[in-house]
Structures are given as structure tokens and as C-alpha cells.
C-alpha positions as a Markdown table, in Angstrom:
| # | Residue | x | y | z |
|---|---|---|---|---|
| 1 | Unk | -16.4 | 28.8 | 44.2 |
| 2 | Unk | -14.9 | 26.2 | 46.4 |
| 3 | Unk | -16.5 | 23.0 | 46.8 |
| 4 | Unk | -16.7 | 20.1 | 48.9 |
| 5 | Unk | -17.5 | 17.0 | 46.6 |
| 6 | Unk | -16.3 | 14.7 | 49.3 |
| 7 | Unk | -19.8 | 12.4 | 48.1 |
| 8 | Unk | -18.2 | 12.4 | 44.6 |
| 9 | Unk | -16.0 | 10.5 | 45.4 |
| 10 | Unk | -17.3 | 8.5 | 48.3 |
| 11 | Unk | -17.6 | 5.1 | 46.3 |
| 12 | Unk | -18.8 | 4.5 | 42.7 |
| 13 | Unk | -21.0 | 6.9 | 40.7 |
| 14 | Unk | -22.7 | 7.2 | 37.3 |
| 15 | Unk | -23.9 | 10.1 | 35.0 |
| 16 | Unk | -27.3 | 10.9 | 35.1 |
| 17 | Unk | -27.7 | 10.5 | 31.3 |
| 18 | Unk | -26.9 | 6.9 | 32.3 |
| 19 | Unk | -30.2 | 6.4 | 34.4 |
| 20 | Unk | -32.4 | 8.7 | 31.8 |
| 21 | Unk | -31.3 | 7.3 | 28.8 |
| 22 | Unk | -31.9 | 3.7 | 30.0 |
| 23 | Unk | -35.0 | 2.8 | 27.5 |
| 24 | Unk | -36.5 | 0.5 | 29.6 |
| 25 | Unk | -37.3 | 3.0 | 32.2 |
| 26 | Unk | -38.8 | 5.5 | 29.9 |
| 27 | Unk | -37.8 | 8.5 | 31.9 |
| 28 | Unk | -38.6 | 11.8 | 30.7 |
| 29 | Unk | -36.4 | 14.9 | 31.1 |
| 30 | Unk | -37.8 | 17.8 | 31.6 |
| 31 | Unk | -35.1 | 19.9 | 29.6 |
| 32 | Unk | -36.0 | 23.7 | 30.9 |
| 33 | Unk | -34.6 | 22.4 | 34.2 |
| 34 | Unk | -31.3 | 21.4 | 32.9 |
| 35 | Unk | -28.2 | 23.5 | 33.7 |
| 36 | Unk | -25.2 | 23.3 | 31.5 |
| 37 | Unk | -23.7 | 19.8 | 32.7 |
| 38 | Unk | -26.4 | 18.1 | 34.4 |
| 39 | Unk | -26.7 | 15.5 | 32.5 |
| 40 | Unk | -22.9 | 14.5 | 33.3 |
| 41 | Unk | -23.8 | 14.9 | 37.4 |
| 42 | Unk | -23.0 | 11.9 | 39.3 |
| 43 | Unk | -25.6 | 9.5 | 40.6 |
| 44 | Unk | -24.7 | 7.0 | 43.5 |
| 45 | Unk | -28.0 | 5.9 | 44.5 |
| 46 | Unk | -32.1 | 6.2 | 44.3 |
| 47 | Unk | -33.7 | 6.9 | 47.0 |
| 48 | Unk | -37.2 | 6.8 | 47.2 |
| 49 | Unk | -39.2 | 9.6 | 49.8 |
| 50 | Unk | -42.4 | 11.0 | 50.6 |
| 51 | Unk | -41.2 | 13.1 | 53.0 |
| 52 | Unk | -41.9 | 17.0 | 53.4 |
| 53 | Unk | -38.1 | 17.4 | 53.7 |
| 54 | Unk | -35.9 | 14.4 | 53.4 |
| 55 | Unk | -32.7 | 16.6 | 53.3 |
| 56 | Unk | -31.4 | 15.9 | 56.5 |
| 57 | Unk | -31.3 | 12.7 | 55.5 |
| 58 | Unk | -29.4 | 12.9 | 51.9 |
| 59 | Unk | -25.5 | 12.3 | 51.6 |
| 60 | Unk | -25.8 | 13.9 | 48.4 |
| 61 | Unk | -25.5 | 12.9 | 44.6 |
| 62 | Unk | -28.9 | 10.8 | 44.8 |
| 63 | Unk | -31.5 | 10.5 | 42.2 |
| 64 | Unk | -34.0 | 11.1 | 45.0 |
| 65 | Unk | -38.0 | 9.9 | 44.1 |
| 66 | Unk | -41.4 | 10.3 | 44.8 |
| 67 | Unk | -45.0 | 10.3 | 43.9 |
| 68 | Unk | -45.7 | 14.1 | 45.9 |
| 69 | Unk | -47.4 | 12.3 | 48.4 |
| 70 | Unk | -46.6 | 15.1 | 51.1 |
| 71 | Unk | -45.4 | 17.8 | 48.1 |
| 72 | Unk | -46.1 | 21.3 | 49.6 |
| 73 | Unk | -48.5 | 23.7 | 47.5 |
| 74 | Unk | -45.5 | 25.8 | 47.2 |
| 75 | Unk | -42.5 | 23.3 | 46.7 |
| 76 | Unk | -39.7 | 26.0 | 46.4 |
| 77 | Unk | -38.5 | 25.2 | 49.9 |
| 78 | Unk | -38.8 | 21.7 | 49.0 |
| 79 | Unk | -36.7 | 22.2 | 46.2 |
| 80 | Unk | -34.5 | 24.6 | 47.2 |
| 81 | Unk | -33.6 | 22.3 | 49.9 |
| 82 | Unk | -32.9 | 19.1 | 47.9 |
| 83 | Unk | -30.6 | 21.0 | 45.9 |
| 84 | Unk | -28.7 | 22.6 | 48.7 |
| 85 | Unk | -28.3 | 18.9 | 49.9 |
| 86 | Unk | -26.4 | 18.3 | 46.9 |
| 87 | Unk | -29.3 | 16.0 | 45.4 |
| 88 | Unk | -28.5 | 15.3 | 41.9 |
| 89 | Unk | -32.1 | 15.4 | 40.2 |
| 90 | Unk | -35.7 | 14.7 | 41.7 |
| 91 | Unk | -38.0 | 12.3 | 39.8 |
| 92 | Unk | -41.4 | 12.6 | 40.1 |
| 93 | Unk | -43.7 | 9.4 | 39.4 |
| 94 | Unk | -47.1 | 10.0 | 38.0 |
| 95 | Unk | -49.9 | 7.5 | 39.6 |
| 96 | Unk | -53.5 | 8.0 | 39.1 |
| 97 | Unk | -54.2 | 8.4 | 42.8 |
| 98 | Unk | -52.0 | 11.5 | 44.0 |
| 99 | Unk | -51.0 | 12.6 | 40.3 |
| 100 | Unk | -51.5 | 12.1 | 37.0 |
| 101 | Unk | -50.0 | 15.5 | 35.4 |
| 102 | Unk | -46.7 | 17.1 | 36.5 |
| 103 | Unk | -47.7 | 19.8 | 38.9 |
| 104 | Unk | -46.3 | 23.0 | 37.1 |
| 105 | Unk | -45.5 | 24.6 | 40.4 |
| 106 | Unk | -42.8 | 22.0 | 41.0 |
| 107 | Unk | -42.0 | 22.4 | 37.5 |
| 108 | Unk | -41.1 | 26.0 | 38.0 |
| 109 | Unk | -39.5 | 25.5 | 41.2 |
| 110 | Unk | -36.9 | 22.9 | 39.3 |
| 111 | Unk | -36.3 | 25.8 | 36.8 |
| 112 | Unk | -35.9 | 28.4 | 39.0 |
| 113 | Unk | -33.3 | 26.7 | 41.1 |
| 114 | Unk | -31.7 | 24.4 | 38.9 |
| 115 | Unk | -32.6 | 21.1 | 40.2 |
| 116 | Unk | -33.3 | 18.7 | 36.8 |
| 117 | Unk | -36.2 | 17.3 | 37.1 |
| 118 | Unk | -37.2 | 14.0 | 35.8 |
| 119 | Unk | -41.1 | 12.7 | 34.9 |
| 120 | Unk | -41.1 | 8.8 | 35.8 |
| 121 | Unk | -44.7 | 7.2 | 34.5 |
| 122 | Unk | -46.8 | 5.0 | 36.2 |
| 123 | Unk | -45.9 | 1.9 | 33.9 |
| 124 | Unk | -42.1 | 2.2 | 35.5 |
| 125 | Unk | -42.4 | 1.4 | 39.6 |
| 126 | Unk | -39.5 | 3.3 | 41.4 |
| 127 | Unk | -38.2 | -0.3 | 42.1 |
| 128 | Unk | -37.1 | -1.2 | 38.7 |
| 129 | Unk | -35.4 | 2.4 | 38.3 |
| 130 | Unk | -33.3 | 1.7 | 42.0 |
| 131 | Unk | -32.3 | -2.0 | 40.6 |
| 132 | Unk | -31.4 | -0.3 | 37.3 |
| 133 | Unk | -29.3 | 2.0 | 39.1 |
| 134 | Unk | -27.7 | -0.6 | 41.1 |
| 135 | Unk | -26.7 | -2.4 | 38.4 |
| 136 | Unk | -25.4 | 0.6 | 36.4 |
| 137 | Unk | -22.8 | 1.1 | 39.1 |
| 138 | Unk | -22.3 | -2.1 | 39.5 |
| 139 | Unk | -21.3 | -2.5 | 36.3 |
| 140 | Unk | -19.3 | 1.2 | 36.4 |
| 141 | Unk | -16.9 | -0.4 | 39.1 |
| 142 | Unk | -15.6 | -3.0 | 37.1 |
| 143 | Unk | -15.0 | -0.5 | 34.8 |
| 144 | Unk | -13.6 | 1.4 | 37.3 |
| 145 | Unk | -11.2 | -1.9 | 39.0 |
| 146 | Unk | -9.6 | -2.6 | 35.7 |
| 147 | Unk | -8.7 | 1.2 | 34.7 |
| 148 | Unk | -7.3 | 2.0 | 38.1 |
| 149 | Unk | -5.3 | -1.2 | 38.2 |
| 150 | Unk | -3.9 | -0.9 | 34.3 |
| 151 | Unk | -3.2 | 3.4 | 35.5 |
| 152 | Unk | -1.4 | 1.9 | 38.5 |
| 153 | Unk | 0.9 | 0.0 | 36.7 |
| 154 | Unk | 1.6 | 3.1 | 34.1 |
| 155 | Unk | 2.1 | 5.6 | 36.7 |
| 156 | Unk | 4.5 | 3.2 | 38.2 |
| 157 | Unk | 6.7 | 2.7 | 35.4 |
| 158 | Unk | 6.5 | 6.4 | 35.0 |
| 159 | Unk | 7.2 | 7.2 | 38.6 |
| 160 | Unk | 11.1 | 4.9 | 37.4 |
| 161 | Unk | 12.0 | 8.0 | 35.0 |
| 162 | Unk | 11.5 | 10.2 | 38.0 |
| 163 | Unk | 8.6 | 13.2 | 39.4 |
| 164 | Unk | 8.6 | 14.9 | 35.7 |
| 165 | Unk | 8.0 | 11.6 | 33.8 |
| 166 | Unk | 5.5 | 10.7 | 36.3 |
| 167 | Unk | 3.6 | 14.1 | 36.6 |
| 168 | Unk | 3.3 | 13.9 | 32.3 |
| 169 | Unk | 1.8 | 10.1 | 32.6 |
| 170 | Unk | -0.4 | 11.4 | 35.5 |
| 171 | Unk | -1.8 | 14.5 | 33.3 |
| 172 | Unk | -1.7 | 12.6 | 29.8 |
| 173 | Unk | -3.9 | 9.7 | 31.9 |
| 174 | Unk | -6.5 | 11.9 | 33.5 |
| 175 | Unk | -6.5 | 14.4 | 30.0 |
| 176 | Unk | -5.9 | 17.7 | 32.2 |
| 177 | Unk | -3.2 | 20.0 | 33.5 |
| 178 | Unk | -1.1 | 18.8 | 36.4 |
| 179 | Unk | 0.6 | 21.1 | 38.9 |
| 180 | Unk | 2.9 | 19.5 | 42.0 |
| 181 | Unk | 3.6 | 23.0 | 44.3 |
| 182 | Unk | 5.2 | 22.8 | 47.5 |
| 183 | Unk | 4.8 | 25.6 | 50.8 |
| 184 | Unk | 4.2 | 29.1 | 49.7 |
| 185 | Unk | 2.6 | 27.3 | 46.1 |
| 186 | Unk | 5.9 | 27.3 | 44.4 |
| 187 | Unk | 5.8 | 24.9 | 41.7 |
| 188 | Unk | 7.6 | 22.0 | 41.9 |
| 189 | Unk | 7.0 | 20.3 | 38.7 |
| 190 | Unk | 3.8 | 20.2 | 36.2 |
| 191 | Unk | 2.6 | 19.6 | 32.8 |
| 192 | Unk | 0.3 | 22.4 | 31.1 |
| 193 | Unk | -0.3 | 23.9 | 34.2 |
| 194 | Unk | -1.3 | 27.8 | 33.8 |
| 195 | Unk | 1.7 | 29.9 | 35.5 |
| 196 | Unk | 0.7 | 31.6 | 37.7 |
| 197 | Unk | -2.3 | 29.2 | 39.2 |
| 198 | Unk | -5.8 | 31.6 | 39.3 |
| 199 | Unk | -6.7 | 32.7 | 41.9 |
| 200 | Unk | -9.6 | 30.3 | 42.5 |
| 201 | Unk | -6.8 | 28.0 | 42.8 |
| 202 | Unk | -5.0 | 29.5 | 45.7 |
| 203 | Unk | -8.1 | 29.7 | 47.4 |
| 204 | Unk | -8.5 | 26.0 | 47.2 |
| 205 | Unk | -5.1 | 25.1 | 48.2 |
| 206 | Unk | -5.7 | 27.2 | 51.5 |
| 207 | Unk | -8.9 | 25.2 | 52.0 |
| 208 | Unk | -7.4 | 22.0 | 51.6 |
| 209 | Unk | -3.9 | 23.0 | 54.1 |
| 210 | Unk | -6.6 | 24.1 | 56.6 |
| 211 | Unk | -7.7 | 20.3 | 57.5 |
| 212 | Unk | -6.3 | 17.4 | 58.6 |
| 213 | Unk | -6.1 | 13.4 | 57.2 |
| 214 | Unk | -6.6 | 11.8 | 54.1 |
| 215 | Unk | -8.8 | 14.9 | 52.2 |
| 216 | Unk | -9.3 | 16.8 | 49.0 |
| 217 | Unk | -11.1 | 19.5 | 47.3 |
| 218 | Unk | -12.7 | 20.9 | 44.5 |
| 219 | Unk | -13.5 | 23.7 | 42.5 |
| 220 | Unk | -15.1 | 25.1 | 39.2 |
| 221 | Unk | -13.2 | 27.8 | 37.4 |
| 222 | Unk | -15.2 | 30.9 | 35.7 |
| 223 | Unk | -14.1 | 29.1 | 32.1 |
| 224 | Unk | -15.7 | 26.0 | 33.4 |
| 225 | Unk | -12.6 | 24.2 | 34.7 |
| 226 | Unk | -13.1 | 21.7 | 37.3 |
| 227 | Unk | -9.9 | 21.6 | 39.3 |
| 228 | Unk | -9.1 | 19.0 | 42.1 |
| 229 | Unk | -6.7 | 19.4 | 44.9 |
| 230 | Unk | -5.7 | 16.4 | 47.5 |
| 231 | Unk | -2.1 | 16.7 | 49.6 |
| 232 | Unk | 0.9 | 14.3 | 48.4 |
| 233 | Unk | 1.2 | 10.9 | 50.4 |
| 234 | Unk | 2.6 | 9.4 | 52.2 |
| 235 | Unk | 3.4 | 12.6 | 54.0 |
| 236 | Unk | 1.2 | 13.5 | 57.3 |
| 237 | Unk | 1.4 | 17.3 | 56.4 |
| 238 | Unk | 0.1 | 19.4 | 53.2 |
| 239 | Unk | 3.2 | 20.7 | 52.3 |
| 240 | Unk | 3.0 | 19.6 | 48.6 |
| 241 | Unk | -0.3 | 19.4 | 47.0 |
| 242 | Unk | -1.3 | 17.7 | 43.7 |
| 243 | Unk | -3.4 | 20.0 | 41.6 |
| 244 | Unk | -5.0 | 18.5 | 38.1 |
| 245 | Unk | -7.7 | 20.5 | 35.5 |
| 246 | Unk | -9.8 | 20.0 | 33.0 |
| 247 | Unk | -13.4 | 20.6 | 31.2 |
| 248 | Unk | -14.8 | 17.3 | 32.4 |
| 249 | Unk | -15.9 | 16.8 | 35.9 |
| 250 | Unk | -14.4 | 14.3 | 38.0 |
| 251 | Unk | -15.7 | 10.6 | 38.4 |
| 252 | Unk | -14.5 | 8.4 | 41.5 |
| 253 | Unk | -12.4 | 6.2 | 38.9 |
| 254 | Unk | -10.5 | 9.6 | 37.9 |
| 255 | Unk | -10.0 | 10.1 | 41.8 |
| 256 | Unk | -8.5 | 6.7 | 42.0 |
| 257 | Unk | -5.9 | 7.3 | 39.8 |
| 258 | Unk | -5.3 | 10.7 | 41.2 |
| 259 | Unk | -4.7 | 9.1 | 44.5 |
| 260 | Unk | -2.2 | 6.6 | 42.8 |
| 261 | Unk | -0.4 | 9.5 | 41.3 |
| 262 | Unk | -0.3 | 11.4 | 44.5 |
| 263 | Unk | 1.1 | 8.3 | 46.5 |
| 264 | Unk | 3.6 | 7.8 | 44.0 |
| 265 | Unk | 4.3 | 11.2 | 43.7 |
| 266 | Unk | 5.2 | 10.9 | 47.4 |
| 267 | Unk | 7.2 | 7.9 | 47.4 |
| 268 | Unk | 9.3 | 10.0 | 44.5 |
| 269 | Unk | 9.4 | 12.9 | 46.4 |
| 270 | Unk | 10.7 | 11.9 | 49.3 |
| 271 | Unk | 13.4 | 9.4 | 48.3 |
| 272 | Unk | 17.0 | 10.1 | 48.4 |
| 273 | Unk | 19.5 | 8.4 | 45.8 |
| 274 | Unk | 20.2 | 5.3 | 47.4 |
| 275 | Unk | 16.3 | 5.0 | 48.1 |
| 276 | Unk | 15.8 | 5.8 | 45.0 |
| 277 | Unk | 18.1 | 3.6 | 43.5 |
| 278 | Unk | 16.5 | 0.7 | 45.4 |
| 279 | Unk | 12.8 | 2.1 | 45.2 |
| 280 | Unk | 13.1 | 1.8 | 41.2 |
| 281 | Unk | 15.4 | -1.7 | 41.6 |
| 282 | Unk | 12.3 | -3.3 | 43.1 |
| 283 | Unk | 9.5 | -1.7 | 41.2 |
| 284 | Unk | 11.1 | -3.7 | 38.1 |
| 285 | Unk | 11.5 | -6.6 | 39.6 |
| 286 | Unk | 7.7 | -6.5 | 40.8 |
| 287 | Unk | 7.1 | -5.7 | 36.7 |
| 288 | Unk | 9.1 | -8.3 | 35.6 |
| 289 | Unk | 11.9 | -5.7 | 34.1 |
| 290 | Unk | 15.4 | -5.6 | 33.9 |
| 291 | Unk | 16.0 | -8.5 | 35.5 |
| 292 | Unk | 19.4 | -9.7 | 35.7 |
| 293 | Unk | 20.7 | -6.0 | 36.3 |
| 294 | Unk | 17.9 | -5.2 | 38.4 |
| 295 | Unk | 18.7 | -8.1 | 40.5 |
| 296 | Unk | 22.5 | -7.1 | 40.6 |
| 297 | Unk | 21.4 | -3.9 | 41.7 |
| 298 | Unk | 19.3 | -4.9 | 44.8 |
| 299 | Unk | 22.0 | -7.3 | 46.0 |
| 300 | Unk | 24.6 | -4.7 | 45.8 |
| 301 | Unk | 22.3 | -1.9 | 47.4 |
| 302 | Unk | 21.8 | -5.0 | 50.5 |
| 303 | Unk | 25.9 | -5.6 | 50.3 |
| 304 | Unk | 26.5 | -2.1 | 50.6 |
| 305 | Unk | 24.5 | -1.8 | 53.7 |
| 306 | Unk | 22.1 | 0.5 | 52.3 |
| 307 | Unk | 18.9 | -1.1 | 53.2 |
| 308 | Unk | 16.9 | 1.0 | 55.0 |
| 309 | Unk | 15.8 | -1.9 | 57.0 |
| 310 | Unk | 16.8 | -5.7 | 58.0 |
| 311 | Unk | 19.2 | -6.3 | 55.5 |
| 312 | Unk | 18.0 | -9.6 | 53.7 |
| 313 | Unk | 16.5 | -9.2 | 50.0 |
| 314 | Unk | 14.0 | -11.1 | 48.5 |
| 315 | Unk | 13.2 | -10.7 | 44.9 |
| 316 | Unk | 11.4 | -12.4 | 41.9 |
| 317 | Unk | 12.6 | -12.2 | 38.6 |
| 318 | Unk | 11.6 | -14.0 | 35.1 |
| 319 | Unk | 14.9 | -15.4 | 34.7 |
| 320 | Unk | 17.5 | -17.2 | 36.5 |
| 321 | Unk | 19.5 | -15.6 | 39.1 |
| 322 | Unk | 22.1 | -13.1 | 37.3 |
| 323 | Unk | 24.7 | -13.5 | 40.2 |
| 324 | Unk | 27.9 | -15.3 | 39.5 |
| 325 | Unk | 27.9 | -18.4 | 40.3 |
| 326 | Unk | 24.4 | -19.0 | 41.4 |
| 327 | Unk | 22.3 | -21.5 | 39.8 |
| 328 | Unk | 19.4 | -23.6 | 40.1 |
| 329 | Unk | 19.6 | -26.2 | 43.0 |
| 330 | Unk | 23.3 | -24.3 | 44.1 |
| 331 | Unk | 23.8 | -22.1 | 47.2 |
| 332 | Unk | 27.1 | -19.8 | 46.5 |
| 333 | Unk | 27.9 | -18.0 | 49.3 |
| 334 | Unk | 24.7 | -16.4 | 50.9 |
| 335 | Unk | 22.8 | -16.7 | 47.3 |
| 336 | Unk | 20.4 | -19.8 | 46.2 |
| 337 | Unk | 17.6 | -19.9 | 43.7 |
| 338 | Unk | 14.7 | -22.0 | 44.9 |
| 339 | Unk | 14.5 | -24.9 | 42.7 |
| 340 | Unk | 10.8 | -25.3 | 43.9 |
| 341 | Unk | 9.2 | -23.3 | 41.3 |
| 342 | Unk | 10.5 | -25.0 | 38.0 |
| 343 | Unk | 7.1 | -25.2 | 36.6 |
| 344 | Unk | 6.1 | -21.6 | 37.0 |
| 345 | Unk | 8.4 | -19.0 | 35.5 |
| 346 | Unk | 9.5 | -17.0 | 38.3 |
| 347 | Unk | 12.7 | -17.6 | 40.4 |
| 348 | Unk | 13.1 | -16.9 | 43.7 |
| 349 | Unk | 16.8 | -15.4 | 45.0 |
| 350 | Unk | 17.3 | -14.2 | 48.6 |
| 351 | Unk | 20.6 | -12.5 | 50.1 |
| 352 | Unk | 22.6 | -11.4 | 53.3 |
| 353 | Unk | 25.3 | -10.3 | 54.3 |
| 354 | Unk | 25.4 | -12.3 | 57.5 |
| 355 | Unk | 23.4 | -15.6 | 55.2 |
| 356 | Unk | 20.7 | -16.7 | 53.3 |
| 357 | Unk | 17.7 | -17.5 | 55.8 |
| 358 | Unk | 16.1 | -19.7 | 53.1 |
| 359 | Unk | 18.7 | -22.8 | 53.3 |
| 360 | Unk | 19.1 | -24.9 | 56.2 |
| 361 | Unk | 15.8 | -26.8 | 55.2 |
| 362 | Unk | 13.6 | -24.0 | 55.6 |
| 363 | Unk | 10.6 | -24.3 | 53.3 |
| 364 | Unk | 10.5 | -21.4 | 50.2 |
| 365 | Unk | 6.7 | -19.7 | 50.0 |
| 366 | Unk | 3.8 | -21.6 | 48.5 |
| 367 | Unk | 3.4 | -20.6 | 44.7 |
| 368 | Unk | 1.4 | -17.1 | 44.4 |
């Protein structure tokens, strides 16, 4: 069944099992109310309410609380209702003054519609478990900053070897199956991918042609594979989609590096040869690879006039300019290197064919 999980993904998330195993809060699960997975459902907030039905006011994936001031005799609406808003578990605090014993009517409720319930007791206030959620995904985007930024710079080096040798480093990175398919879901390129894509599949590449903007979607398989669908960027229309499985369900740092892959899965995509020639020229210079022959091949790609914009180059490089002639405190022809940056250990070289814009006593940019 297709999904929206838009609220997955929407910002930083942890697994329940992080909040109920935290010892300090001494949580207790009520088990029979666990579906298979529940424990790995996201969780981007607590929210505390005493409300008879605070579903209109849910974005989903919250660890929503309360004491039962206003619970219902007969909480299956209540329940059924927190679960269609996509709430990830209720938790129920025990005081002396409204409760001191789980009511088994919500307790059947929870079971018969799947919602985990959680027993909080009155020695923990609903305060400390918000501010130990809060820190949890505090802590889970660091986590989540420093794998996206060390996936970036894989993927990128991938994306050099071309759309299969990126598509691998995507699938290899994320531990699934990765499918690229283009109009009619022809495949384009993919690693593992099941040929041909199930049905459940297709269904969620229609969903996901049928809107507009930046958007994905989701889906569980009947084997239990959660599969994840966005379009390629940077192109406006859905004409190539990026398709990934696997067992586990999707976090937002796994999203992150999906959307890396799918932008440089675009960028790929879409480039002819001399693009591509120059695309890959300064993604090693920005990685500090190659150098001297990268360098000679942005020059020429700016000589040769094609630049697919104003035709002046400026690149770094970890070593002195390659070009003939060119040397530290020089200025060959349109070439100099900046002899500004002597204590750091990048050098700066800019080119064009109608003259170097950085002599003539302008000033080079301030050290990064």
C-alpha cells in the first residue's frame, strides 16, 4: 500500500526504542500492542494532550502524552484516530488523581488497532521525557550532518566513474537495491534491482509522476520491503525516478543521502561530453585530485571555448600551477598563480582567453 511519509522525513527523527529504552525514564512497553517494527518507528517530538481528540492537530510521528484527563469510556475512537494521524505511540502517565492503573479498555483499544502503547509512571513528569527526546534528536542530527557530508563526498567521487559507478556507491551506501528508470519505467541503470519492478512499485512511480515540486514517496512491499521513490534533480519534470529497497525503514539521514544521489544522478544524467569532461575536471579540483592534469584539462575545456558560460576559470589545486610556464609571482600570458596564499597550501590559477581578470592590481579572495 502506498504511503505518504512526507513527516518521516520532515526534519530529524529517532526510533522509539530510543525514547523507551532510555533508563532514566523508566518507560514501560506494553508489548501485546506492538506490531512487527514498532519499535524502529520514527519519533520527532512529544507532545503532551488532554484533549478528547488532538488529531487535527498532529503532523504525525509524535510520541503523543497524557494522563486520560478527558479519555472517553470507550477510547477506540480515540485511538483509532491517533493512529490514523500517523501518531507513533501514546503514552499514558499514571498520577494518583485521574489514574493510578492502566485502564484495560485503552489497553485493548491499543491492541486492537495497533497503536503501541507506552505506561509512563508518576515518578517520571512528561517534561523530563520531552527534554529527553529533544536531546535524543539533537544528538541524532549530528549524527546525521557528518554521515550526509562524508556520503556526499563518496557519491561524488562515484558520480566521476559515471551513472553505473554512482548508482552501485548509492545502493552499497544506503544497503538496498537501486533502480534509475526513465518514461514508460524502462530501466536505465540499477544495482540489485528485481527485473521486472512489482507491481507495488509501478503503482508508486504513478503516484509520485502525478505531483508537482520537490516530492517523494513510499511504500511497503508484501515481503516487508520498504521502497522509496523521489524524481531525479535537477530536472523540473518526473521523467527519471530514483527507486531504492530494503528491509529497514527509512530515517531522514538515509533520505539525505538519497537526495544527494538523486541530484547527482541528475547532474550525470544530463551532461553531455564536454560537460562532462568539465563537470568531472572541477569536481577533482574541489577534492583536491588530479591536479596538475585536472588543471590542464579545465584551461583547455575554457581555450576551446567550451564553457558553457563566461569563459574565465578559476580553480584551486594542492600544487602549483601545471601550465607551462606559470609560476609563483609570474603572469604568462593570461595565467598567474596568486602568490598570496604561500602559507596555506592551495594555489589559486585563473584563465581567459581574452585575459586574466586577477592582475592589474586587483586583490585575490580572502583565505577560505
Amino acid at each position: 500500500m502506498t504511503q505518504n511519509l512526507e513527516h518521516e522525513s520532515a526534519g530529524v527523527n529517532v526510533p522509539l526504542r530510543t525514547v523507551v529504552g532510555n533508563p532514566e525514564l523508566a518507560l514501560d512497553v506494553v508489548r501485546e500492542t506492538l506490531r512487527p517494527g514498532a519499535l524502529d518507528a520514527p519519533v520527532r517530538w512529544a507532545h503532551v494532550s488532554e484533549l478528547d481528540d488532538p488529531a487535527p492537530y498532529l503532523l504525525g510521528a509524535e510520541l503523543v502524552l497524557t494522563a486520560g484527563v478527558n479519555l472517553p469510556r470507550e477510547p477506540g475512537h480515540y485511538v483509532r484516530r491517533l493512529r490514523d494521524a500517523g501518531v507513533t505511540a501514546l503514552g499514558f502517565g499514571l498520577t494518583p488523581t485521574v489514574s493510578e492503573a492502566l485502564p484495560e479498555p485503552l489497553r485493548d483499544a491499543c491492541v486492537h488497532h495497533g497503536l503501541p502503547l507506552v505506561v509512563v509512571p508518576p515518578r517520571t513528569p512528561f517534561l523530563a521525557i520531552s527534554r529527553a527526546v529533544a536531546v535524543a534528536l539533537a544528538e541524532e542530527g549530528q549524527r546525521e550532518q557528518r554521515r550526509t557530508a562524508v556520503a556526499r563526498e563518496a557519491l561524488t567521487r562515484a558520480a566521476g566513474d559515471g551513472m553505473g559507478a554512482l548508482v552501485t556507491a548509492l545502493a552499497e551506501r544506503l544497503r538496498g537495491w537501486v533502480a534509475l528508470v526513465g518514461p514508460a519505467d524502462a530501466l536505465v541503470a540499477g544495482h540489485d534491482a528485481p527485473q521486472p519492478l512489482p507491481p507495488e512499485v509501478a503503482d508508486l512511480l504513478t503516484t509520485v509522476r502525478a505531483g508537482t515540486g520537490i516530492r517523494s514517496a513510499t511504500t511497503e512491499l508484501p515481503d516487508g520491503t520498504y521502497v522509496v521513490a523521489q524524481p531525479v534533480y535537477p530536472q523540473a519534470t518526473a521523467a527519471h525516478l530514483l527507486v531504492l529497497g530494503r528491509r529497514r525503514r527509512f530515517d531522514g539521514g538515509d533520505r539525505a543521502v538519497l537526495a544527494v544521489g538523486a541530484a547527482l544522478l541528475g547532474l550525470v544524467g544530463r551532461a553531455g561530453s564536454d560537460t562532462a569532461e568539465l563537470d568531472a575536471a572541477a569536481t577533482g579540483l574541489l577534492l583536491g585530485q588530479g591536479d596538475a592534469d585536472v588543471l590542464t584539462t579545465l584551461l583547455g575545456t575554457v581555450e576551446a571555448g567550451s564553457w558553457p558560460g563566461p569563459r574565465t576559470a578559476v580553480a584551486r589545486t594542492r600544487s602549483p600551477c601545471a601550465t607551462t610556464g606559470c609560476a609563483r609571482g609570474s603572469t604568462p600570458r593570461s595565467c598567474r598563480c596568486c602568490p598570496a596564499h604561500d602559507s596555506w597550501p592551495w594555489w589559486v590559477c585563473c584563465r581567459s582567453s581574452t585575459g586574466c581578470a586577477s592582475t592589474a592590481g586587483s586583490r585575490w579572495p580572502a583565505r577560505p
